[in-house]
N, C-alpha and C positions, 0 to 999 in steps of 0.2 A: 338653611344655607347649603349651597352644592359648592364642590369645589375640584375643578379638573384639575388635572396635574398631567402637566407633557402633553400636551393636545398640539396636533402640529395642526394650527390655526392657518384657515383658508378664506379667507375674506376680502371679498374683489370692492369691497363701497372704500376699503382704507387701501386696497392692494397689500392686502400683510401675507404672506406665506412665512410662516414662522413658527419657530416650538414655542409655546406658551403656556403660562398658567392661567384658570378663570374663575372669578372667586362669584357666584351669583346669593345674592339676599332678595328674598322674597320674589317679584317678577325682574327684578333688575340686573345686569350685571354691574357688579357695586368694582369689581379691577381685575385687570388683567396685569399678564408680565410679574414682574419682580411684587408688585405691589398688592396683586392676590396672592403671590407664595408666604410675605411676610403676615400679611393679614390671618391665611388660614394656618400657617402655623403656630402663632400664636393660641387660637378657637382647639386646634390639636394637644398643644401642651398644655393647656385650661380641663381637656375630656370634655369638648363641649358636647354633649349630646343632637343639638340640632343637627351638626355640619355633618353633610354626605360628603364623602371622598371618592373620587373616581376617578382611577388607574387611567390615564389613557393615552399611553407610550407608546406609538407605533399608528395611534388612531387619527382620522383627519375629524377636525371640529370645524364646523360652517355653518354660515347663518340656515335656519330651517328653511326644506325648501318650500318655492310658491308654486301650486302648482294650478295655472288658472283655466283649466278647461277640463270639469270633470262632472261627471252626471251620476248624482247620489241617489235619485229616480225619488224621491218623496218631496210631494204629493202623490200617488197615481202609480206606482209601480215599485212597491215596496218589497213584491217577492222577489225582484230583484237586487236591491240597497236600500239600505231608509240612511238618514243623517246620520245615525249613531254607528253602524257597521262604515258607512265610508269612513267617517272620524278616526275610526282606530282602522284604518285599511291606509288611511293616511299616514301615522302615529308610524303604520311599523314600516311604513316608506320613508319616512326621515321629512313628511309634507307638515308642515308646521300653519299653513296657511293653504285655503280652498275658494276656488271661485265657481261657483256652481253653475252649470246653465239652465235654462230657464223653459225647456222644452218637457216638463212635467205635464201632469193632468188634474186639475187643470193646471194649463201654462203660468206662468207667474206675468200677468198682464195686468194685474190688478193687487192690489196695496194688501187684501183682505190675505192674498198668498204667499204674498212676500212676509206682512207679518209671521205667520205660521213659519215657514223657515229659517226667518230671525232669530226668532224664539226658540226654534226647536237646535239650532245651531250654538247659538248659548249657554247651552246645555255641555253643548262636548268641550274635549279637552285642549281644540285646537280652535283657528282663527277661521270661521264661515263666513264667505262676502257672497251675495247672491245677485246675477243676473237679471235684468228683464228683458222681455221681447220686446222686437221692434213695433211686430207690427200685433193687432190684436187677433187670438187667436192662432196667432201665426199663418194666418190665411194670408198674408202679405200683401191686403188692400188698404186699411187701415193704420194709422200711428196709434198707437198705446198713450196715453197721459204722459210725456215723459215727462214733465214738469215736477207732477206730483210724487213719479217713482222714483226721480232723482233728490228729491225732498225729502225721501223717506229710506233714502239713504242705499240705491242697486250701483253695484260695482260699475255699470256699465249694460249695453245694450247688443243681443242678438236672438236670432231665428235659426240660433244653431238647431241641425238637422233639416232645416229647408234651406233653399237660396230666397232671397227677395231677387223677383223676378220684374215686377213694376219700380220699370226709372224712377219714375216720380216720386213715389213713395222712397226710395230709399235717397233717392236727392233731400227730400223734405227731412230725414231723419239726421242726416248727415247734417244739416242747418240747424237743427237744433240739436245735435250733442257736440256741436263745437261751440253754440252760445252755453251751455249745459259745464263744458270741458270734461265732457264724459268719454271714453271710447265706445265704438262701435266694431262688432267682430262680425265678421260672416262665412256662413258654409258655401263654398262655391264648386255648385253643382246644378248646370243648367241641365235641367229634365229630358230637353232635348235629344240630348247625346248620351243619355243613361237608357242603353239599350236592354240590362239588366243591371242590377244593383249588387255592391260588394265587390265588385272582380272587375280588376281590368281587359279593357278591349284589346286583345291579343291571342297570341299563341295560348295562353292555357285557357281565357276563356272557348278557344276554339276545340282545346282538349277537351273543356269540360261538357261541349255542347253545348255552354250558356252563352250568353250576348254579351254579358257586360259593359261595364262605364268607359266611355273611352273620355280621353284625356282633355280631348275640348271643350267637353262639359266643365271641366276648372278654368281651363284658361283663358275663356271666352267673358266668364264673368269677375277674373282676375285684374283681367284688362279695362272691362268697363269700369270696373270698382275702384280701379287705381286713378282713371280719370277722372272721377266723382271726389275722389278724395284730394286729388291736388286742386281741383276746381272748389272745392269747399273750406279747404283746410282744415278738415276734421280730422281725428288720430282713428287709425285704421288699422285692423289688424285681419290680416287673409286668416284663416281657420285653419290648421293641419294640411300644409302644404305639400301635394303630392306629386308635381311633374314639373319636369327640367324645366319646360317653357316658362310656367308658373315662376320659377325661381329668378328667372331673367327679367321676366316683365316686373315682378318687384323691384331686382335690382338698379332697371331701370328709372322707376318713380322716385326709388328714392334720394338716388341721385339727380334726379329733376325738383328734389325740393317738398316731394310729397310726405304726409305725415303716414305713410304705410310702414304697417310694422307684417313682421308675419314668423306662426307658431310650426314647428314641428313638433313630432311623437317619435318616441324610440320607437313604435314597429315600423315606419314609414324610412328609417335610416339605417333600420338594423334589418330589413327583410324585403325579398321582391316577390311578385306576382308567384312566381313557383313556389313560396309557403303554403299558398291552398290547397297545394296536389299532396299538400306532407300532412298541413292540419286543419284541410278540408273548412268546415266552419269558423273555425276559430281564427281561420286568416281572412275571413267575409271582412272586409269595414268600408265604408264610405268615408272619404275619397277611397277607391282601393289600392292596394300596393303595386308598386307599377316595376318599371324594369331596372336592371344595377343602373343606366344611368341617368334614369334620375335620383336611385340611392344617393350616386357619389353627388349628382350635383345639390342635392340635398346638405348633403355634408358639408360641399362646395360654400352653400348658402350660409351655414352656421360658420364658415370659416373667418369669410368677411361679413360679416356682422347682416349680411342679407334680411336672414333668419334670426332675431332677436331670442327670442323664448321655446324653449321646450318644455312643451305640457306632454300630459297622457291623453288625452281625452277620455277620460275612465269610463269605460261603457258595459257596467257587468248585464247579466244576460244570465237565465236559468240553464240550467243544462239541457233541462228538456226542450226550450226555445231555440238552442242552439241543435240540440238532436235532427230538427228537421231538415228536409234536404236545401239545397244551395239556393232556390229560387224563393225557399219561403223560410231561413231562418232568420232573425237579425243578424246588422250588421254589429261591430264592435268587440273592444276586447277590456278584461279589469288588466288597469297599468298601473297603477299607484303604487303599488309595494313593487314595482322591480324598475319601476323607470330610473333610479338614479344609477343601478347597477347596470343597466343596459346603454348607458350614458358611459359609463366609465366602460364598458364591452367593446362598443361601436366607437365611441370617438378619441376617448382619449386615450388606451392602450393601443392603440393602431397609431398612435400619435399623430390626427390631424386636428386636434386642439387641445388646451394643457387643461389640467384639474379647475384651475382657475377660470378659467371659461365656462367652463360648463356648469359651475356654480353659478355665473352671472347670467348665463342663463338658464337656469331654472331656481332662481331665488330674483336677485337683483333686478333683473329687467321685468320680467310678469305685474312686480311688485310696482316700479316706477311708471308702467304701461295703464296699469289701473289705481293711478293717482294715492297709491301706499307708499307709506315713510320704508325703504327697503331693509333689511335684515340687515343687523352688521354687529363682529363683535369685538364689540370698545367699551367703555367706562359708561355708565350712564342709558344705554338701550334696552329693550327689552330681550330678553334671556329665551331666544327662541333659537336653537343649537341641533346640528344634530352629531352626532359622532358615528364614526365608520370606518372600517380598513377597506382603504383603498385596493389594496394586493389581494383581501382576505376572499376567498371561493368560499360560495355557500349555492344550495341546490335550491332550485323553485319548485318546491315541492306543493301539490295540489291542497292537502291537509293543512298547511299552515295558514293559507289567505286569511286574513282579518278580513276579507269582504265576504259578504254573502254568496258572489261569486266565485267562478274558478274559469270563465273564460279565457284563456289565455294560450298561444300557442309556445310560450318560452317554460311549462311545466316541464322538469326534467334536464333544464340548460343548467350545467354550471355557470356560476357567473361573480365578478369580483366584485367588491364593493358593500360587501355585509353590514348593514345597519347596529349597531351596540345600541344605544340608545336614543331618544327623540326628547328635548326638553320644549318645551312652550308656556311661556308666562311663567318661568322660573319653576315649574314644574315636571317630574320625570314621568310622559304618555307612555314611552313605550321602553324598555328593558330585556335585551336577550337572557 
């Protein structure tokens, strides 16, 4: 048995902000409030042996977060992550739950793949839901089985890292993951208008002598996609949303009734176009970072519920991968161990939304979006917690990532929000 004491409890499914106690047995939390204090003092004045105790006066306790857009790279690109290093790369990000995508090698377009990461996710210490493509191969001509990959149990469906480029085919997908009641997620980036990749089309890509992505590569298939989805009525969600226009055209749909949902990333809220000129590779990503305003309107999005979910897009990357020059590194950066810290950086000490927000979105809503009972902590749930100081400064230090990687351009930022512990299934993954 674990048992907090003084957790100033953060929980947007009951709306509790409150100091609490939480008494958990085995995967469950067995009470909270008054009702774990008398219960674990008594197990106290017994000496029970089982019961852990943990201080946590000053700390915030929230349901763990979800975090649904991350690429653990196994099958097919392990020297970059396998399941088990994201696992604890998650663990010491306070990520209690993983939705993986599906852009492996091979792709998970088939059952024979998806078993393998099933399996091999059962393994770890935390909750693994896996992805499938839309289309097969991700060549974006064909549908995938979904019948059968929804049978066999995928969170949901995308071609994250391509756009589907053929109407028809993602019309037909759309039709069947609203008969399904699955979502569907997409990168939107029409080829078109990616005159180089990673960098926005602007002033630095003009510094850098590269071409870059200009912005109507997103917005164009923003648009179309928003239409398909109110025409279909399927749950929809835009993929790491990066330009003001982008943000509008959501907010439009959704206000017309459409089932569009749409994710941001702390670097897309915390950084613009001018991180490349500082950290060069590490600030490549598709979509790329574009200028403050669509930072703010970014922010904008997450204020009014635009912007439902923020994920990482977790995209580690070797060093030596990222070593080469601008035109030929990968894009991406590893977010999982500092997104909740970079959440509390960018949004809620600038105060343009409260602690509770941004729990709900990055736990509550991800969870509710891909058809999961959401985190919450009450009487009777499963005991999936993380605890942290909201105030506490701690450094992103290269050395400590639990991921295989170190991509990241925030090595070196101080920043608030320091992880103490990560529990999952009544269990302690991770421990400063």
């Amino acid at each position: 048995m674990i048992y907090i004491k003084n957790a100033r409890v953060v929980n947007p499914v009951t709306n509790t902000d409150a100091v609490l106690d939480i008494l958990i047995n085995g995967k469950i939390i067995a009470a909270t409030g008054s009702e774990a204090s008398e219960r674990a003092a008594k197990q106290i004045a017994d000496n029970d042996p089982s019961l852990t105790v943990i201080e946590a006066s000053g700390l915030v306790a929230a349901p763990g977060l979800v975090d649904s857009h991350v690429h653990f790279r196994d099958p097919g690109f392990t020297h970059k992550e396998d399941i088990f290093t994201g696992a604890k790369a998650a663990a010491r990000g306070g990520v209690t739950t993983v939705i993986c995508m599906a852009n492996t090698k091979p792709a998970v377009d088939n059952v024979d793949t998806l078993h393998y990461i099933q399996e091999k996710g059962e393994q770890t210490d935390i909750h693994l839901l896996q992805t499938a493509t839309v289309t097969k191969e991700m060549a974006g001509k064909e549908l995938v089985d979904m019948d059968l990959l929804a049978k066999e149990g995928v969170a949901g469906f995308t071609d994250d890292g391509l756009p589907i480029l053929d109407e028809k085919v993602l019309l037909d997908a759309l039709i069947k993951a609203k008969e399904l009641d699955l979502p569907v997620s997409l990168h939107e980036e029409d080829p078109l208008f990616v005159y180089g990749a990673g960098v926005n089309h602007g002033k630095v890509s003009e510094t850098l002598g590269y071409s870059g992505a200009d912005r109507t590569a997103e917005e164009v298939m923003v648009a179309r996609d928003c239409v398909l989805a109110k025409h279909t009525g399927a749950s929809l969600c835009i993929q790491h949303i990066s330009s003001a226009a982008s943000v509008e055209i959501v907010r439009t749909f959704k206000r017309l009734g459409a089932h569009v949902h749409a994710e941001a990333t702390p670097h897309h809220f915390t950084l613009t176009e001018d991180a490349v000129l500082k950290y060069g590779t590490n600030a490549r990503m598709n979509p790329p970072l574009r200028l403050e305003s669509d930072r703010q309107a970014i922010i904008e999005g997450i204020k009014d519920g635009t912007i439902d979910m923020i994920v990482t897009d977790h995209a580690p990357h070797s060093k030596d991968e990222k070593a080469r020059s601008m035109d030929k590194a990968p894009s991406g950066i590893t977010g999982i161990e500092t997104s909740l810290a970079l959440g509390i950086h960018s949004l809620v000490k600038p105060g343009h939304i409260s602690l509770m927000k941004l729990i709900e979105c990055m736990s509550t809503n991800p969870a509710v979006f891909y058809r999961m009972h959401p985190g919450s902590i009450e009487k009777g749930e499963i005991a999936d917690i993380v605890l942290f100081g909201e105030d506490e400064l701690w450094e992103v230090k290269e050395k400590e990532f639990a991921s295989k990687a170190s991509n990241s351009p925030f090595i070196g930022w101080k920043l608030p929000g320091r992880i103490h512990c990560t529990i999952c299934n009544g269990k302690i993954i991770y421990k400063i």
